[in-house]
C-alpha positions as CSV (number, residue, x, y, z in Angstrom):
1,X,29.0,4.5,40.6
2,X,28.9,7.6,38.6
3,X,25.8,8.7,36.6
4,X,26.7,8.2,33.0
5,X,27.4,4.3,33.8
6,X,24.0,4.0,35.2
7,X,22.7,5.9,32.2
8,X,24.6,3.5,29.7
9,X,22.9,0.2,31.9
10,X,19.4,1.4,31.8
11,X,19.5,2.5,28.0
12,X,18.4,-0.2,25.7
13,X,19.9,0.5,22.9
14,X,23.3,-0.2,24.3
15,X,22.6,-4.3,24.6
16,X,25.3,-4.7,21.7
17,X,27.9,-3.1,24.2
18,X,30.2,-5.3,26.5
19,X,29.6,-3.3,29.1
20,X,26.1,-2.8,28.7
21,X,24.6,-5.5,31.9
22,X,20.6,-5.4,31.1
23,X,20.6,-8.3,34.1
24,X,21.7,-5.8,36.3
25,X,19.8,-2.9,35.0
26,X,16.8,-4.0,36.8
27,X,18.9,-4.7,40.1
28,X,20.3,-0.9,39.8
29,X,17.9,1.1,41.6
30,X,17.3,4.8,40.8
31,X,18.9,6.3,44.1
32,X,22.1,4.9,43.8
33,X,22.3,6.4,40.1
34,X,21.3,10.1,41.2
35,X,23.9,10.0,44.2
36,X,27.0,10.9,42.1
37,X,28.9,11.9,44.7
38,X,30.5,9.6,46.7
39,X,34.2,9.1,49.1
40,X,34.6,5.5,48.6
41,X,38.2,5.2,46.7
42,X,37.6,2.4,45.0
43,X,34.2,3.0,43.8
44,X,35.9,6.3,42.3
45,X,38.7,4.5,40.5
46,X,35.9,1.9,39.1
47,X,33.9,4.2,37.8
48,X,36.9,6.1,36.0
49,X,38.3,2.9,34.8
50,X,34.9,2.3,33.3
51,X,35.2,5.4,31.7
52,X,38.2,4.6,30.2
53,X,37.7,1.8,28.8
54,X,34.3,3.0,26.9
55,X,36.4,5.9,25.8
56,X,39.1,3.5,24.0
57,X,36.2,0.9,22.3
58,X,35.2,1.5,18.8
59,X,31.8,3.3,19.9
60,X,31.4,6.5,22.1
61,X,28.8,7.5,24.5
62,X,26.1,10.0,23.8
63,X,22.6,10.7,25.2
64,X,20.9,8.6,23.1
65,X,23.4,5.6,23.4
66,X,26.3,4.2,21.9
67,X,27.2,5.9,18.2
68,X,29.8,4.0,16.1
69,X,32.7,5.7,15.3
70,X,33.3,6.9,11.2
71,X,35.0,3.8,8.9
72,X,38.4,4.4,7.4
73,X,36.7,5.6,4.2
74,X,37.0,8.6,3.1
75,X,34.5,11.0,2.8
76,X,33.8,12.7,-0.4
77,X,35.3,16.0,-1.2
78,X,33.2,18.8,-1.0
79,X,34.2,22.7,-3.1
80,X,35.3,24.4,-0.1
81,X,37.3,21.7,0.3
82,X,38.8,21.4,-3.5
83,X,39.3,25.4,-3.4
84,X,41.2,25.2,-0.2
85,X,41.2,29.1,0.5
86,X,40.7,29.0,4.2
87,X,38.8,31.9,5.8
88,X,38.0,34.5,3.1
89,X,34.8,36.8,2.6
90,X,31.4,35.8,0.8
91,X,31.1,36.5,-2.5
92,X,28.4,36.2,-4.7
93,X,28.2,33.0,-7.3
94,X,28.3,35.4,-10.3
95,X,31.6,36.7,-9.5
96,X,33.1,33.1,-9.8
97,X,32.8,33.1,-13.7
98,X,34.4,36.0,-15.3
99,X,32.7,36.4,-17.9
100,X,29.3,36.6,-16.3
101,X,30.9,38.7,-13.7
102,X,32.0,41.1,-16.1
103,X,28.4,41.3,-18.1
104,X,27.3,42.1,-14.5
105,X,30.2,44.7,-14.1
106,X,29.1,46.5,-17.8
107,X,25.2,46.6,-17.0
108,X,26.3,48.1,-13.5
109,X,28.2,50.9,-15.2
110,X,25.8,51.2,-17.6
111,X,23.2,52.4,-15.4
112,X,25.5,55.0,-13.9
113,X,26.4,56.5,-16.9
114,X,22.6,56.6,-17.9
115,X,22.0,58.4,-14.3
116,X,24.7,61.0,-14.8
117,X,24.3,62.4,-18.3
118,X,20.8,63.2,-20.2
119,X,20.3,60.6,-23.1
120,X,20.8,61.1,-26.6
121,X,17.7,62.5,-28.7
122,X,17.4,61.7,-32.2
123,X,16.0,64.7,-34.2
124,X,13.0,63.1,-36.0
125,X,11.8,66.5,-37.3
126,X,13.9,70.2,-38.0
127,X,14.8,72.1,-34.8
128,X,12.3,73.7,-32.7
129,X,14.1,75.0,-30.0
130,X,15.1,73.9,-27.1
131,X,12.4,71.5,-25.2
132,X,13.7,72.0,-22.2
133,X,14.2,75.8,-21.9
134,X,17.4,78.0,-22.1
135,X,19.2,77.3,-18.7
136,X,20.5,80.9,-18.1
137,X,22.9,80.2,-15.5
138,X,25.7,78.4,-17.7
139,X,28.4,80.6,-18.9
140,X,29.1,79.3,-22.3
141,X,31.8,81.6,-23.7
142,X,34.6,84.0,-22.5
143,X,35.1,87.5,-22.6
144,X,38.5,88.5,-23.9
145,X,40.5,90.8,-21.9
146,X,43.8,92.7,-22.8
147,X,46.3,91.7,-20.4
């Protein structure tokens, strides 16, 4: 008698089962279920046939007991299933609308723009000079030269 028979008649949930003997259950002593090994042929092509025949019912075995199997119905349809894409990498939920994708995008760009180039002053009073000092190493015109 293999172990996962003895498992399935000692487990109460699985009363509801045809194979499930509770009478027996008490007469199965705890020895017999721990020695899984055994040469007998016919207790070997019992236990199997057992097997079988749980494996073709409407329920399956598990640790816990007997789980029914899923209904016909269908279950509902989730989005990665509507979008049918197969593997492909994350992306972020904003990039799914355009629109707020491209916002995104413009604020992005925005910055780096901001970061590369001083900003604009507005001239509030007449010039002063420069506020920031004469940068002496820019070369700001050419020399002509005769060729």
């Amino acid at each position: 008698m293999s172990l996962s028979v003895c498992k399935l008649r000692l487990d109460k949930n699985a009363s509801d089962h045809p194979q499930a003997d509770l009478t027996t259950a008490a007469s199965v002593d705890d020895e017999s279920c721990i020695d899984v090994g055994s040469d007998d042929d016919a207790d070997r092509d019992g236990g199997e046939m057992e097997v079988q025949e749980m494996s073709t019912g409407d329920s399956f075995p598990t640790e816990g007991g007997f789980v029914k199997k899923f209904g016909t119905e269908n279950r509902p349809m989730s989005r990665m299933m509507f979008e049918n894409r197969g593997l492909v990498k994350y992306r972020h939920k904003r990039e799914r609308n355009p629109r707020v994708h491209l916002r995104y995008k413009y604020k992005k760009a925005t910055i780096r723009y901001r970061s590369r180039i001083p900003p604009v002053r507005k001239e509030d009073k007449p010039y002063s000079g420069e506020a920031r000092g004469i940068r002496a190493n820019l070369i700001r015109s050419q020399k002509f030269s005769k060729h």
